[in-house]
C-alpha positions in Angstrom: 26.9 -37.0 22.1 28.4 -33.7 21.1 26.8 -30.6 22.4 26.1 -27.6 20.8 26.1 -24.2 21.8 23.5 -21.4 20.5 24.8 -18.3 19.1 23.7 -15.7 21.6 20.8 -13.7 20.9 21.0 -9.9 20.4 18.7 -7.5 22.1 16.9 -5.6 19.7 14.4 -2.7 20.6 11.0 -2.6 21.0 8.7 -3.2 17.6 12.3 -4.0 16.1 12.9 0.2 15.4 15.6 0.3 13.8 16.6 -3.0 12.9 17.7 -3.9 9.6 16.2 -7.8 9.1 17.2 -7.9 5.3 17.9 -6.6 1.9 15.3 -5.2 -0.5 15.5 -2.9 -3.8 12.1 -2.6 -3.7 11.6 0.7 -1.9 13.3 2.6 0.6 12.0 4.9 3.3 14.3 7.5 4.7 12.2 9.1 7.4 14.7 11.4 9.0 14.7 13.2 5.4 10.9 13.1 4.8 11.6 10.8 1.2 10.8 7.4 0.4 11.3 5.9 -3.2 10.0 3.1 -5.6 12.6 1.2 -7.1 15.2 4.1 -9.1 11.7 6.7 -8.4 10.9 8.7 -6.0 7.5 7.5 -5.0 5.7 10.8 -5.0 6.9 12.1 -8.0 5.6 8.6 -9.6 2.4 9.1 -7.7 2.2 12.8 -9.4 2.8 11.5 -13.1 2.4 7.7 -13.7 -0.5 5.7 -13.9 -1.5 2.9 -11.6 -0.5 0.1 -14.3 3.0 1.6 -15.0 3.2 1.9 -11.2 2.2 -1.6 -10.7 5.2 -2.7 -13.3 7.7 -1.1 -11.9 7.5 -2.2 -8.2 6.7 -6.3 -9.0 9.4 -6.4 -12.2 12.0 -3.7 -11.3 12.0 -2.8 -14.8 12.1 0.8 -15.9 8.4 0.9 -18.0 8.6 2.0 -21.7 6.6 2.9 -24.6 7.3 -0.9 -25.8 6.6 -2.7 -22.3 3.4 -0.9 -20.9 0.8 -2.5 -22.9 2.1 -6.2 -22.6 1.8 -5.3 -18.9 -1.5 -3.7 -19.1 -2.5 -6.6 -21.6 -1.4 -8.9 -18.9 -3.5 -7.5 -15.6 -6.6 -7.3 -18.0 -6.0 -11.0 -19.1 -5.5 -12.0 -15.3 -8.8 -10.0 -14.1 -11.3 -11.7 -16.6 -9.5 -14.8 -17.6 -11.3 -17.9 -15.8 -13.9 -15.5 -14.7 -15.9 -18.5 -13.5 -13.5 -18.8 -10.8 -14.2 -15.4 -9.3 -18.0 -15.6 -10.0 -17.8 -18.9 -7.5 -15.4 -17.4 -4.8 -17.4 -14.3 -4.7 -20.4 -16.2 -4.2 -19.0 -18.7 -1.8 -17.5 -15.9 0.2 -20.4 -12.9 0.5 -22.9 -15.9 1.4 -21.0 -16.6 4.5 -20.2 -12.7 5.4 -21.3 -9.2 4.2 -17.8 -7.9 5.8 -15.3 -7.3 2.5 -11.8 -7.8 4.4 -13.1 -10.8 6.0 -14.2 -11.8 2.2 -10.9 -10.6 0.7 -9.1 -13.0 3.1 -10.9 -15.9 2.0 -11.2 -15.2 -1.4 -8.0 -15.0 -2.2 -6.9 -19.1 -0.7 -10.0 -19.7 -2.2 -8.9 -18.8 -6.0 -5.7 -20.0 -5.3 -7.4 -23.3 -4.7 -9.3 -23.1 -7.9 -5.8 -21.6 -10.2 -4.1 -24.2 -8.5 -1.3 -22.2 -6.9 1.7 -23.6 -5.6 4.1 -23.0 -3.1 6.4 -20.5 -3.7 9.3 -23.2 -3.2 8.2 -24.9 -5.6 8.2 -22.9 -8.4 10.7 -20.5 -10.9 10.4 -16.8 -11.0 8.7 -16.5 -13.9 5.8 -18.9 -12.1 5.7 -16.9 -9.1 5.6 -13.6 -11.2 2.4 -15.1 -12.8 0.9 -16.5 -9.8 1.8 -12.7 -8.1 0.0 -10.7 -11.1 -3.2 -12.7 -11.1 -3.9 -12.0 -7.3 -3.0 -9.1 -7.3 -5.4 -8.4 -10.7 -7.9 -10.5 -8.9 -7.9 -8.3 -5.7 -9.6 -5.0 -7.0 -12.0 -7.1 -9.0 -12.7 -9.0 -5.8 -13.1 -5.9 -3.3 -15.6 -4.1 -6.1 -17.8 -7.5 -6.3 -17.9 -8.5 -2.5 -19.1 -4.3 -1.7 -21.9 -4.8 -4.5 -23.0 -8.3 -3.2 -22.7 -6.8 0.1 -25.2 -4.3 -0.9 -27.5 -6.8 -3.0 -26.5 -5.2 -6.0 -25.3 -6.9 -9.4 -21.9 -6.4 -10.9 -21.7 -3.6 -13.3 -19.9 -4.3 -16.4 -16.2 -3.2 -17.5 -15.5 -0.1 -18.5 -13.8 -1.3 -21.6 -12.0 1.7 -22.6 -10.7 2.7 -18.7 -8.2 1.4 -16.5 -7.8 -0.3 -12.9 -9.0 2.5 -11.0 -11.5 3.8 -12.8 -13.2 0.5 -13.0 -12.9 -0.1 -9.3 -14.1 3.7 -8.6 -17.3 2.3 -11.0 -17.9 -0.6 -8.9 -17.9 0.5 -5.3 -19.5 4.1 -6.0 -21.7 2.8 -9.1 -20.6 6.2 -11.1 -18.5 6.1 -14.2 -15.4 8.5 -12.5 -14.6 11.5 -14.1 -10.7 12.4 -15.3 -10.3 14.7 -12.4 -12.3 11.7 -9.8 -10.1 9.1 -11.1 -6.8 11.0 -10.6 -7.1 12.0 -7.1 -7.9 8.3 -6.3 -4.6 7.2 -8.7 -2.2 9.6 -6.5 -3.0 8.5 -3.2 -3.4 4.6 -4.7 0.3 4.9 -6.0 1.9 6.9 -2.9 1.1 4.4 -0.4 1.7 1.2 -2.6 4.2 0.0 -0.6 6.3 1.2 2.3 8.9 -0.3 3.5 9.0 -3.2 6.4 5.9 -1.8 7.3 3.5 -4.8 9.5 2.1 -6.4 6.6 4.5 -6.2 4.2 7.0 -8.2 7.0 4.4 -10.5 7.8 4.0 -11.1 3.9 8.0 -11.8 3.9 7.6 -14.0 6.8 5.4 -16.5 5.1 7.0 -16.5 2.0 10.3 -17.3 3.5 8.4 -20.5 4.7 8.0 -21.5 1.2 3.8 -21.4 1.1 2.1 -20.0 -1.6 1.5 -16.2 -2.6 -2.5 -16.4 -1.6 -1.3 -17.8 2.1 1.3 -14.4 2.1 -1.6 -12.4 1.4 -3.9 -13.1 3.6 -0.9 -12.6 6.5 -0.5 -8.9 5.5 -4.1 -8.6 5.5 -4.4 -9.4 8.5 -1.9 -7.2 10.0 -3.2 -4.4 7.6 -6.7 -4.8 8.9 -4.8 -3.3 12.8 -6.0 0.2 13.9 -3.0 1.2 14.2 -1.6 -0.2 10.5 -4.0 0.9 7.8 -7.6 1.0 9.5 -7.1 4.2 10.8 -8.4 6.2 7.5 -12.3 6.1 8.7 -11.3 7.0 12.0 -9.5 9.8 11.4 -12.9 11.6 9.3 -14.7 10.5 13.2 -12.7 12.9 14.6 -13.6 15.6 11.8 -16.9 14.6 12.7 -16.4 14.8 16.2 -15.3 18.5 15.6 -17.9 19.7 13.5 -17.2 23.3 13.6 -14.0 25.1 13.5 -14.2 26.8 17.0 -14.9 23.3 18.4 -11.1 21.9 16.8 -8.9 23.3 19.9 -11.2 22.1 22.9 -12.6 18.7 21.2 -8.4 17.9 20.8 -7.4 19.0 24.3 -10.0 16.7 25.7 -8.6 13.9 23.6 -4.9 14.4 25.0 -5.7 15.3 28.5 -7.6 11.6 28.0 -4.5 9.8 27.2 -6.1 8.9 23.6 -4.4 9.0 20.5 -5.1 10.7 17.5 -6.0 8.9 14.9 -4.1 10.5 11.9 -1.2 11.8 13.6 2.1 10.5 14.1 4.4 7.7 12.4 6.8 4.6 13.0 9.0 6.3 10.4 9.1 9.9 9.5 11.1 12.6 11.8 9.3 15.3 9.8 6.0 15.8 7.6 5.1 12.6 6.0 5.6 13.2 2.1 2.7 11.2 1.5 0.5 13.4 3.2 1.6 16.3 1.9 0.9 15.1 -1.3 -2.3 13.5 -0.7 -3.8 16.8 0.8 -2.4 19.0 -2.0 -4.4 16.3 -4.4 -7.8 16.5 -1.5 -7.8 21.0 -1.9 -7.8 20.7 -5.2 -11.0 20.0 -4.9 -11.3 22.0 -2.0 -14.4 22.8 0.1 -15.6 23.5 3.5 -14.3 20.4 5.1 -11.3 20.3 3.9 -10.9 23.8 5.6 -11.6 22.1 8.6 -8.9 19.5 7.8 -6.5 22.3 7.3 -7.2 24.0 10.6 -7.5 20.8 12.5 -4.2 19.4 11.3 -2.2 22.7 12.2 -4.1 22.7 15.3 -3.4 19.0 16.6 0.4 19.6 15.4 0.5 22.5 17.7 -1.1 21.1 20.9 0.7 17.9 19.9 4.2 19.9 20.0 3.3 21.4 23.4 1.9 17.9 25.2 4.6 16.3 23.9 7.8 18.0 23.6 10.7 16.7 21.6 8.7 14.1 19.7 7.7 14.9 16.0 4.2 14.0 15.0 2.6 15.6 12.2 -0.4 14.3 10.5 0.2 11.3 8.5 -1.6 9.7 5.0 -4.4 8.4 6.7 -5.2 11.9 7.6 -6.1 13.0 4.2 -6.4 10.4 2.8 -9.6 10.1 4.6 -10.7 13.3 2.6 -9.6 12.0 -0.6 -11.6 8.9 -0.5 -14.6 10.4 0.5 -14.2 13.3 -2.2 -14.3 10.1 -4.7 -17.2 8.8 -2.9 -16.0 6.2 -1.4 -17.8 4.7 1.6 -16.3 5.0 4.7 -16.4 0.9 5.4 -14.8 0.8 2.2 -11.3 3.0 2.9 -9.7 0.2 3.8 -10.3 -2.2 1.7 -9.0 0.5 -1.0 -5.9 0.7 1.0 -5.3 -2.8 0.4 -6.3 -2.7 -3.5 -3.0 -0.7 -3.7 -0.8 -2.2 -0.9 -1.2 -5.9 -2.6 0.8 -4.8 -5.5 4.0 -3.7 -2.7 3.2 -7.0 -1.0 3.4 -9.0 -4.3 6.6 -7.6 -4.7 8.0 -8.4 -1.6 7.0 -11.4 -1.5 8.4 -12.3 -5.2 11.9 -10.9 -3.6 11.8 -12.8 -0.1 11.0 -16.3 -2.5 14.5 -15.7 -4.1 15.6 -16.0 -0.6 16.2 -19.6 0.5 16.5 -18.7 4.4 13.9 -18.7 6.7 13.1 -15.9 9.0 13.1 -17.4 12.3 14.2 -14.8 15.1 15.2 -15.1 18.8 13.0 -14.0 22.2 14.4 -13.3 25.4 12.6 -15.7 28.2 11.7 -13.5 31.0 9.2 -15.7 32.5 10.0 -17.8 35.6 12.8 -20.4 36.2 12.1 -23.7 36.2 10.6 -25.5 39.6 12.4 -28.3 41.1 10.3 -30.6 42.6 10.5 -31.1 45.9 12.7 -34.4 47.1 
């Protein structure tokens, strides 16, 4: 029999830094520089301007949006949220009898309406089949996270807001106030900015299972599940404990010593990516003063405050407050409930993982990667 030989596995650094594992034109993060972009947009200057739908249609189509394709688009996420509404009426009420938590009912509502839409593999279907299955999650998923809060809270659906978007209906549901212009704005920017990033955790483990083939429900719930990590995007409500922690101004500098001479991290502060400030932040917390008030004064001083100690405890290392940070502020200046910030994260993040996931299906090869065994060797047994 002939032998074969392996091709000899490359060391790669820890957490894969670094590593380039594929092509995308989907977004691209340049940390050193402090930039990241959407398709042929920078990201932030789309979060400033654009809507969530145009947004939306630009990441999962990679078509430049016009005057003659946004409301075919629009049309098309409105007919995908209330078509078969029957569907979500049972998954909703199969899911929030079994728990009251909303990510746990977002991850198995969605392989439940796949179930009921009879979704397919992703290898088994064309482009245009997977761009249909991709939109109606996707337009499923804020509906979803609006109606498992309310049932969560024994409260009834409250109807559409016929003459208002994605985000202003969602802001309806989980806060039960129609959102004003200014309300529904804030929420849009920091919705848009942090729609996808990257090779992020989720949005590889996303790209993982749809390199397998399985369907665009089964790649959701992956990236959920990395998303739902403290250290991935359920850090938002921790980073308002430690403004809570703080309480007073005078109280930042001692409360954050404490917290580094303790070897804990601040939650908030830091990132995988960017050498300098992260953009996002900077343009979520000029969207939270805005608004302004005491405690975002108390963001303010307690972000240049944990920068500085941060700079002195560890030297050479640049960690500045991230989107978490404010967008912890934001959220809770649209009323949004702190159990809740995460499952907003994920309204916007399933449109970047829809679209990675449409562009890892065009790839036929697997993702299957190489560890180095550094267990023990192999016992011989004794003669």
């Amino acid at each position: 029999m002939k032998r074969t030989t392996r091709p000899t596995p490359i060391d790669a650094p820890r957490g894969l830094a670094g590593v380039i594992v594929a092509d995308t034109s989907v977004s691209d993060v340049r940390g050193a520089e402090g930039f990241f972009q959407y398709r042929d947009r920078s990201a932030i200057e789309l979060a400033e301007t654009a809507s969530f739908e145009d947004a939306w249609q630009l990441l999962v189509t990679g078509d430049a949006v016009t005057d003659a394709s946004r409301p075919a688009f629009a049309a098309r996420i409105a007919d995908a949220a209330t078509a078969r509404t029957a569907d979500l009426d049972v998954v909703v009420d199969a899911v929030s009898s079994a728990t009251p938590d909303v990510l746990a009912g977002l991850a198995a509502a969605w392989p439940l309406l796949g179930a009921r839409r009879s979704i397919r593999p992703l290898y088994d279907l064309d482009h245009d089949d997977r761009l249909a299955d991709a939109i109606a999650l996707a337009a499923a998923t804020p509906v979803l996270v609006g109606a498992l809060w309310r049932r969560s809270r024994k409260e009834s659906a409250l109807a559409v807001l016929e003459d208002r978007g994605v985000v202003a209906n969602y802001l309806h549901q989980v806060t039960g106030v129609v959102p004003d212009q200014a309300t529904e704005s804030a929420l849009t920017a920091y919705l848009i900015a942090v729609m996808d990033h990257g090779f992020n955790a989720s949005t590889f483990t996303a790209r993982v299972i749809a390199s397998t083939g399985a369907d665009a429900a089964a790649c959701l719930v992956g990236a959920l599940g990395a998303l739902t990590g403290p250290l991935h995007g359920g850090a938002p409500s921790r980073a308002l404990d430690g403004l809570d922690a703080v309480g007073a101004p005078e109280r930042i500098e001692p409360w954050i010593r404490g917290e580094l001479a303790a070897g804990r991290r601040l939650m908030g502060f830091g990132h995988a990516v960017y050498r300098t400030a992260d953009p996002r932040a900077e343009l979520v917390k000029r969207v939270a003063r805005r608004t302004g008030g005491p405690r975002v004064e108390l963001a303010l001083r307690f972000q240049e405050t944990a920068e500085r100690l941060l700079a002195e405890a560890k030297p050479g290392r640049e960690l500045h407050a991230n989107v978490e940070f404010w967008a912890a502020l934001v959220m809770e200046q649209c009323g949004i409930p702190r159990t809740m910030f995460t499952p907003t994260f994920a309204v916007a993040r399933t449109i970047g993982w829809t679209a990675h996931i449409l562009e890892q299906a065009r790839d036929p090869k697997i993702i299957r990667p190489s560890a180095r065994y550094v267990g023990p060797a192999v016992r011989v047994p004794a003669a």
